[in-house]
NUTORDO-521749 format. One line per field, with one value per residue (C-alpha): y, x, z. Coordinates in Angstrom, 3 decimals. Layout:
! residues N
c2 = (Y; ...) .
c1 = (X; ...) .
c3 = (Z; ...) .
***
This chain:
! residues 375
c2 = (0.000; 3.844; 5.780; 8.498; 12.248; 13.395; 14.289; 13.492; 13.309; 11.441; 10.933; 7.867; 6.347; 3.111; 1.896; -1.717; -4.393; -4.578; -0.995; -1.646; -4.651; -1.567; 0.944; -1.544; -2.660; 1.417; 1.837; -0.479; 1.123; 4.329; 2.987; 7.002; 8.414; 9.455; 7.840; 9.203; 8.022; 5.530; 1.854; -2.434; -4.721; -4.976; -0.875; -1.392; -3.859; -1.955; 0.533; 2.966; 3.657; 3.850; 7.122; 4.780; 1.424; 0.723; -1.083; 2.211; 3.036; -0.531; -0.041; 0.175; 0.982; 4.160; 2.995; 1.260; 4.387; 6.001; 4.122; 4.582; 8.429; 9.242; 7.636; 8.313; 12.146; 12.104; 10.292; 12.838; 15.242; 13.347; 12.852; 16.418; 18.063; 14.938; 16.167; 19.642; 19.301; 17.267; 19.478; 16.984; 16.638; 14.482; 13.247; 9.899; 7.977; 4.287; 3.630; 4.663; 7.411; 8.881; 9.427; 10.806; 13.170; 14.309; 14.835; 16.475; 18.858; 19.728; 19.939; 22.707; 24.430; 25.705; 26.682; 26.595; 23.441; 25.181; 23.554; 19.856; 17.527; 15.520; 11.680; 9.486; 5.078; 3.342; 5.399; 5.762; 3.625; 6.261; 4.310; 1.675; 4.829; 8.348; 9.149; 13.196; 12.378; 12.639; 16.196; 16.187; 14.296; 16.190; 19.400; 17.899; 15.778; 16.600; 13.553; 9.832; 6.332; 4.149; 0.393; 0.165; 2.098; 2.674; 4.288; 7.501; 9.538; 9.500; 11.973; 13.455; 15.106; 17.179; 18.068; 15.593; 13.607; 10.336; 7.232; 3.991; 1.426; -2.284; -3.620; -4.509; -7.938; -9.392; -8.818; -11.937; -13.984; -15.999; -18.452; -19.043; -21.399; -23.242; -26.826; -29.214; -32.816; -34.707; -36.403; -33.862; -31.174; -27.690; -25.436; -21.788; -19.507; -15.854; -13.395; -10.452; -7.947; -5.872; -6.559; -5.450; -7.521; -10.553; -10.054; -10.793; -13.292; -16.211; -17.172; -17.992; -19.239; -21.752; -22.327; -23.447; -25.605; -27.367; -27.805; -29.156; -31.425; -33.253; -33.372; -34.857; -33.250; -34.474; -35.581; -32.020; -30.089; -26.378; -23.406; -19.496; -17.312; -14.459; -11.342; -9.382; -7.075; -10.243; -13.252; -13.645; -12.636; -16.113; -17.728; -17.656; -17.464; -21.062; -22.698; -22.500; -24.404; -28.309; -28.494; -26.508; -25.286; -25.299; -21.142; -19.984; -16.644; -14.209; -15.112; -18.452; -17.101; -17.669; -21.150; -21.750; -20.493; -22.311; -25.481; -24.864; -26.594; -23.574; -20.252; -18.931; -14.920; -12.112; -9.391; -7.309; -7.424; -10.913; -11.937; -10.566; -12.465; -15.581; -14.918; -13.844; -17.387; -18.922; -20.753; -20.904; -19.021; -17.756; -14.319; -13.055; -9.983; -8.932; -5.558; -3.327; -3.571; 0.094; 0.312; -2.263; -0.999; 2.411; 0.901; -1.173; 2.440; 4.282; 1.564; 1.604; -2.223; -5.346; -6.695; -6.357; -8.498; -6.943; -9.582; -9.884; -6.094; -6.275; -8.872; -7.636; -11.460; -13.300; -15.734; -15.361; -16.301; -13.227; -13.897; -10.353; -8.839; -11.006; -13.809; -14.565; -17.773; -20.879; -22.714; -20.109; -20.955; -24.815; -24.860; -22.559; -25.086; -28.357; -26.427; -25.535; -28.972; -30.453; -30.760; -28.762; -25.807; -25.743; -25.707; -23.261; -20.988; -21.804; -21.510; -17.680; -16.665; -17.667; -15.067; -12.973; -12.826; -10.212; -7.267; -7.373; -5.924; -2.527; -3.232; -4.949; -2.796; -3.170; -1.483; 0.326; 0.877; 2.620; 5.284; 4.786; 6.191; 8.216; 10.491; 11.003; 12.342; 14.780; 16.077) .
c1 = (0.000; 1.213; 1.301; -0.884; -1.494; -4.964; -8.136; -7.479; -10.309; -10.155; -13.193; -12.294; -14.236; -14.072; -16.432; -16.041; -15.077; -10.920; -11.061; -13.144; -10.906; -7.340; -9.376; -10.066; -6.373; -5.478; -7.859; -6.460; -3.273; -4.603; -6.487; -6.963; -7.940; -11.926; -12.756; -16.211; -17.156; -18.393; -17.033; -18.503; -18.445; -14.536; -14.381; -17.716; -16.227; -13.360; -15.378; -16.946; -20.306; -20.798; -22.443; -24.883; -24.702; -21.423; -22.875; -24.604; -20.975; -20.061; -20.826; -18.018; -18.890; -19.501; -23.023; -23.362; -22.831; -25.410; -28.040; -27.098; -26.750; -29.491; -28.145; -24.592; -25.610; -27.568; -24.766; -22.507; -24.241; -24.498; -20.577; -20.054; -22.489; -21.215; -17.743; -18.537; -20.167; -17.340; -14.514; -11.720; -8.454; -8.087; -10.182; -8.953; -10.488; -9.888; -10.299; -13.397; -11.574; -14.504; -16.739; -13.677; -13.041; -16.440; -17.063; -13.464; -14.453; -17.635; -16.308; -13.594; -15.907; -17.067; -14.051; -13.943; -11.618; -8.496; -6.941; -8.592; -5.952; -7.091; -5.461; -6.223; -5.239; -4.580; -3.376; -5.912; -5.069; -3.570; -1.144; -3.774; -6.255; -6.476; -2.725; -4.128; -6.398; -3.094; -3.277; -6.318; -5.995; -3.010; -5.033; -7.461; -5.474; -2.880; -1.182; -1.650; -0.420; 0.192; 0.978; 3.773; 6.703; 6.247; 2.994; 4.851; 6.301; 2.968; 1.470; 4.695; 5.243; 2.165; 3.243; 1.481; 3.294; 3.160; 4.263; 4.638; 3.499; 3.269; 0.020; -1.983; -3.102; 0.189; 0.098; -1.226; -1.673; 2.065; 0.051; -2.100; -0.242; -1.623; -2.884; -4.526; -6.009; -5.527; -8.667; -10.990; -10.325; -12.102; -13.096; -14.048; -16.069; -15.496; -17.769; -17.287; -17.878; -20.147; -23.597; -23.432; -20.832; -22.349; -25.544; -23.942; -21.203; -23.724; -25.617; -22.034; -20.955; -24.248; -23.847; -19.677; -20.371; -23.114; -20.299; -17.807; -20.054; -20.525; -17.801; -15.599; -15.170; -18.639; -16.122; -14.955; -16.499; -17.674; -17.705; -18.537; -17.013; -19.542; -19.193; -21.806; -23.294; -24.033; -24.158; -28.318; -28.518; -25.900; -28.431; -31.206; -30.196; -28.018; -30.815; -32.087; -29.158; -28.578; -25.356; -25.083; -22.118; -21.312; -21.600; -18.904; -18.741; -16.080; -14.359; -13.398; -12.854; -8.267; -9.168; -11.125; -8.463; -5.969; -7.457; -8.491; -7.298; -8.534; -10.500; -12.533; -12.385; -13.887; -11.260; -10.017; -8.132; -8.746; -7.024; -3.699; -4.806; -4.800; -1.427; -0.093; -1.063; -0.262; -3.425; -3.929; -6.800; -9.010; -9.274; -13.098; -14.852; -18.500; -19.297; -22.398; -22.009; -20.957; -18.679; -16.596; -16.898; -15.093; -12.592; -11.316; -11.212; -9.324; -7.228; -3.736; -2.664; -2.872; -4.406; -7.014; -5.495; -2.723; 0.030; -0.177; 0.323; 3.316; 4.961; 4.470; 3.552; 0.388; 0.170; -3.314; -5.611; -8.100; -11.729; -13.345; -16.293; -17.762; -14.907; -16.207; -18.379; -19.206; -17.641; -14.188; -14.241; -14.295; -11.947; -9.844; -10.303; -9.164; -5.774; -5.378; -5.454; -2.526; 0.146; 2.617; 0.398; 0.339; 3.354; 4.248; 1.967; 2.968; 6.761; 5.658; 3.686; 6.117; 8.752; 6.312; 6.488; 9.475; 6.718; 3.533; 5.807; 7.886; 9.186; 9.089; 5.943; 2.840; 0.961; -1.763; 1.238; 3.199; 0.172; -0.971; 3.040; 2.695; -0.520; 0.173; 4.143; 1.979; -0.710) .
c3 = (0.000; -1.193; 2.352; 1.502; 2.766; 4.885; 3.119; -0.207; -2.379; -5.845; -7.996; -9.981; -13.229; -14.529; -17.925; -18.138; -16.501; -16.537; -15.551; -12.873; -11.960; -12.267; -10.433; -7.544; -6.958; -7.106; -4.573; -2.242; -2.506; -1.543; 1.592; 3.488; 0.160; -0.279; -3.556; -5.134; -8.662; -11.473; -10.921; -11.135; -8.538; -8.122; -7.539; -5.114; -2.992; -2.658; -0.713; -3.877; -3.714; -7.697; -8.830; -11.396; -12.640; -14.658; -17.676; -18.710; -20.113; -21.812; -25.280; -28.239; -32.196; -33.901; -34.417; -31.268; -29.708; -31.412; -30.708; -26.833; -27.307; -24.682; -22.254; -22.442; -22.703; -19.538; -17.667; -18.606; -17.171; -14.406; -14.205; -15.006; -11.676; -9.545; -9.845; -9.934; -7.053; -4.782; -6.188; -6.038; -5.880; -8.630; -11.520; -12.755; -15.412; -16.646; -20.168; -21.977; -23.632; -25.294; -22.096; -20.237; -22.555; -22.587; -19.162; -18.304; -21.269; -19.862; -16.377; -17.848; -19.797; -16.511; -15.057; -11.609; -10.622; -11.129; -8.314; -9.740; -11.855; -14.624; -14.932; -17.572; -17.276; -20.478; -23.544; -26.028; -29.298; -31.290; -32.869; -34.351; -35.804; -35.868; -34.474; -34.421; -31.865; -29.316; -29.828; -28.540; -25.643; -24.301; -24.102; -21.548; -19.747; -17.264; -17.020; -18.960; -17.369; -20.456; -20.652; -22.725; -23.427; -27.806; -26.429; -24.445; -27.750; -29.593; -26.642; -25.192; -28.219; -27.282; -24.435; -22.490; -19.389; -19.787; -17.533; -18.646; -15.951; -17.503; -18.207; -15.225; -16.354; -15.878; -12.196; -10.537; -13.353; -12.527; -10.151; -12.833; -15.572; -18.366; -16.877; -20.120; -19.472; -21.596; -20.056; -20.033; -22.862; -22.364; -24.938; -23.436; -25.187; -24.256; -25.871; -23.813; -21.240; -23.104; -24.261; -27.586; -27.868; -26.089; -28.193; -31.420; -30.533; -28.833; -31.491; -33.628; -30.456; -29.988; -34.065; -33.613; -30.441; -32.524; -35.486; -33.542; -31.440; -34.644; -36.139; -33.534; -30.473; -28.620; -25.704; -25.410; -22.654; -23.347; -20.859; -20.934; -18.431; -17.480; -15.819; -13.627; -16.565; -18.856; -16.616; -16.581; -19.956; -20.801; -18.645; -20.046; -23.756; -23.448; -21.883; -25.760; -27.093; -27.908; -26.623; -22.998; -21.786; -18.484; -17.025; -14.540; -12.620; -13.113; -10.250; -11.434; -14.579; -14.418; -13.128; -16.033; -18.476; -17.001; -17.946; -21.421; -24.512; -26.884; -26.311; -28.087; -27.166; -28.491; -29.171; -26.012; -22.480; -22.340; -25.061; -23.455; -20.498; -22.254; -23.812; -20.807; -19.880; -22.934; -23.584; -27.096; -28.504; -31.672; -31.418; -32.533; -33.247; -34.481; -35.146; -36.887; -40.902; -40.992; -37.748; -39.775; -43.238; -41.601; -39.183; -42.505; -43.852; -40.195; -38.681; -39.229; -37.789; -39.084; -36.368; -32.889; -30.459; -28.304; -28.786; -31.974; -32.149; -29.621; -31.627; -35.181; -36.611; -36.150; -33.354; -32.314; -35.708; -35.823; -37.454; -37.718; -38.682; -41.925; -41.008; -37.482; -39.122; -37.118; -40.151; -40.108; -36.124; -36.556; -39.037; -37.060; -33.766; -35.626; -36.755; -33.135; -32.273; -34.114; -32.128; -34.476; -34.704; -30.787; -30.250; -32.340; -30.713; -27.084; -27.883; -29.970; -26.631; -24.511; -26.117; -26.055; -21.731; -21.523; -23.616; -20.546; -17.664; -17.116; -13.927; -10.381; -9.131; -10.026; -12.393; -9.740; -7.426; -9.957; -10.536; -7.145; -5.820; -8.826; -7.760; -4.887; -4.896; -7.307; -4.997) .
***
């Protein structure tokens, strides 16, 4: 734990879940601090009493977005009064660069937190699309924690401080290492934190599971990790489908990884999770027609998934957008399970380990240590 000074106030903001999992461990390093804000269940238990439900801010597409637009409006203006109103010392938002920037632009427009500092965790992806928007970013915030180190000239050449802290989901997930049966071989479907993203991943995922349970892998056991703001929704949609897979809380959700042959994930945090882990994985995405007919247009990588990115090859097989087919998924699943093709992958993750980390502390002590030697 950071020792920390009296009667610090810090109104904190987390939009999905691995935020909400980063701003938890950062509040337990800062035990005296008086945290206010937006935060899950991780956040919650960790002694926030969340300003409105968390989920209201897990949506991602252009179009997506759009068709959310009331309510993301009104809980900006919620954001905006709440921290107006408890003046604080800092302002620190997780992620969901888009909503951040919204609300600390509203909150300036009024101009009277002078004294308030505006901190922004995880670098927005400026280097996969729209590399201007840096510029933008650096004039409303005052400092930005980034992950990785080939983040920090992209916004320092704005003028923006930026501190490079490791990526949080390498700390803690050493005691969890890859475990495989060869008597009982697990297949996990992972289709997401949000919703939207939930919404149009199951029925591919209920379509593959039928696929491969005829076509050889009927001895293969199937399981779907949920998390709070989709878990009843898995519930009762999987109660529809021929083959069941088995549903496990989040909590249980590294156990469950560490014992799978192949996952199944949509794109996101937990697919550096599971090559962190080195459990090898089909990395899958569905999107609205038009949100993927424009980021074909805007992004500037070859790929979604984060170690592929770090590593400049393909390791993790990506099915996108019109690719992410129960048929693509299968066939995808079979190559995955020759032994050559496996071990390949595991030996490409594995020198991948040395990329997650930037030094002995952890991530949330690093900004933790970091806030307050600034305050």
């Amino acid at each position: 734990m950071t020792a920390t000074k009296k009667n610090i106030k810090i109104f904190i903001i987390a939009g999905e879940v691995s935020g909400d999992v980063l701003g938890a461990k950062i509040m337990h390093e800062m035990p005296d601090v008086n945290f206010v804000g937006i935060g899950g269940q991780n956040m919650i238990d960790a002694g926030l009493k969340s300003l409105f439900p968390m989920g209201d801010l897990a949506v991602m597409g252009i179009f997506e977005v759009l068709a959310r637009a009331r309510t993301l409006k009104k809980r900006i203006a919620q954001t905006i009064k709440a921290i107006l109103t408890e003046k604080p010392d800092v302002v620190l938002t997780i992620d969901s660069p888009g909503f951040a920037k919204a609300v600390i632009t509203g909150v300036k427009k009024r101009g009277i937190l002078n004294k308030t500092k505006f901190y922004h965790v995880v670098a927005p992806q400026v280097w996969a699309w729209r590399p201007g928007r840096a510029k933008k970013y650096a004039k409303i915030f005052d400092k930005l924690y980034a992950f990785f180190d080939f983040e920090i000239p992209y916004f320092t050449k704005y003028g923006l401080k930026t501190v490079a802290v490791g990526h949080p989901i390498a700390d803690g997930l050493e005691k969890y290492k890859s475990n495989v049966s060869n008597k009982e071989k697990i297949i996990t479907l992972i289709p997401g934190s949000r919703m939207s993203e939930v919404k149009k991943l199951l029925h591919v995922f209920k379509q593959t599971v039928s696929l491969l349970n005829n076509n050889g892998y009927e001895n293969y056991k199937f399981v779907i990790p949920t998390v709070e703001t989709t878990d009843q929704y898995i519930k009762n949609n999987v109660k529809n489908w021929t083959v069941k897979p088995q549903i496990v809380p989040a909590n249980l959700r590294y156990d469950v990884y560490a014992n799978t042959y192949i996952a199944v994930a949509v794109s996101g945090t937990v697919t550096a999770e599971l090559a962190i882990m080195h459990i090898p994985t089909i990395v899958v995405y569905k999107m609205n027609i038009f949100t993927s007919m424009l980021a074909r247009i805007l992004v500037r990588v070859k790929w979604a998934s984060l170690v592929n990115i770090l590593m400049n090859k393909t390791i993790f097989p990506e099915l996108l957008g019109v690719k992410a087919t129960p048929n693509l998924i299968m066939d995808a699943v079979q190559q995955l399970s020759l032994p050559t093709v496996r071990k390949q992958m595991l030996s490409q993750l594995q020198s991948a380990d040395n990329k997650w980390k930037h030094d002995n502390k952890k991530p949330a002590e690093l900004i933790a240590l970091d806030i307050i030697s600034g305050i």
